[in-house]
N, C-alpha and C positions, 0 to 999 in steps of 0.2 A: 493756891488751889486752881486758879485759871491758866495756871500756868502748865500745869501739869493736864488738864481736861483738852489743853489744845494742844498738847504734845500728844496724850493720848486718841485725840481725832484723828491727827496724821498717820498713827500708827493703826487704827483702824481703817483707815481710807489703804493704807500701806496692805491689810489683810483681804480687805473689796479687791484689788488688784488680782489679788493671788488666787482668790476665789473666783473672777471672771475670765483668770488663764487658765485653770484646772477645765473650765466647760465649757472653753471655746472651738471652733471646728479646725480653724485655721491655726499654724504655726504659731506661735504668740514671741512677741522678741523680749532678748534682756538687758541688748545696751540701746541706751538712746540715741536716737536719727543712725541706725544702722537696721538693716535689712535681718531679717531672722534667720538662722540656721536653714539650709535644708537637712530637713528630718526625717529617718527611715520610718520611725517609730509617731506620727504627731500627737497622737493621744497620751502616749508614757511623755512626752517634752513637756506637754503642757501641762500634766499631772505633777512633774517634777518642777516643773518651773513655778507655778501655783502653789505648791507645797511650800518649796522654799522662799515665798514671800509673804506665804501664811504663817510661817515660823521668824523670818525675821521681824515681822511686824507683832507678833506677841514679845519677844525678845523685845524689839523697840520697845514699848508700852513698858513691860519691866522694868528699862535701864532709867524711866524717865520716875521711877518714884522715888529717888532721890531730891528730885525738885520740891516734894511732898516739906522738905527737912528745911527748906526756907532759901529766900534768893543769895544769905552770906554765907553758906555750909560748903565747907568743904568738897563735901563726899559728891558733890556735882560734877567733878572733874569725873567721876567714876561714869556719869553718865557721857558726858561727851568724850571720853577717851574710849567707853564701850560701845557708843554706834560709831565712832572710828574704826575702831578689830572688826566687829559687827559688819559694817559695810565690806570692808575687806576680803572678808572670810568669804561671803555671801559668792562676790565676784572671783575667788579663788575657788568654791564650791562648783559655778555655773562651768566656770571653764575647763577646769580639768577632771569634772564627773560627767555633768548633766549633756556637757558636748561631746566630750571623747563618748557617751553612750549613744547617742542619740543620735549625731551628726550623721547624714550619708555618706555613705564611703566612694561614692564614684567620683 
């Protein structure tokens, strides 16, 4: 059970993120120690970029009630091999939606 309340902490801290990019003024970045887009659009990037960490972070939380089922089960693999795709997907979303939309074009 404490296991799963501090998997679920991260994935709420993981949804604080998304929520403080959604209604920030400034450009908000999505990989780490790299400089953020320029953006034609800053308000729709950080809208889309905040969304999509408010969704992988409920996803997160989801993938983690498997832990619920005990530290020898199985179906745990479902969790760590789902915030693998998860992670993935997230970084395939950002770069061929959120940027080819948003990025400036000069």
């Amino acid at each position: 059970m404490i296991a799963f309340l501090i998997w679920a902490l991260c994935g709420a801290f993981i949804i604080g993120i998304g929520i403080k990019d959604m209604f920030s003024k400034k450009t908000v970045g999505f990989w780490a120690n790299a400089k953020p887009i320029k953006a034609n659009n800053v308000k729709g990037h950080n809208r889309a970029t905040g969304l999509l960490f408010i969704f992988y972070g409920i996803i997160f939380i989801l993938l983690g009630l498997p832990i619920l089922a005990g530290q020898n089960s199985p179906i745990l693999l479902l969790s760590i091999l789902g915030v693998m795709f998860e992670t993935i997907a997230i970084m395939i979303i950002y770069s061929l939606v959120i940027t080819k939309k948003y990025a400036d074009k000069d």
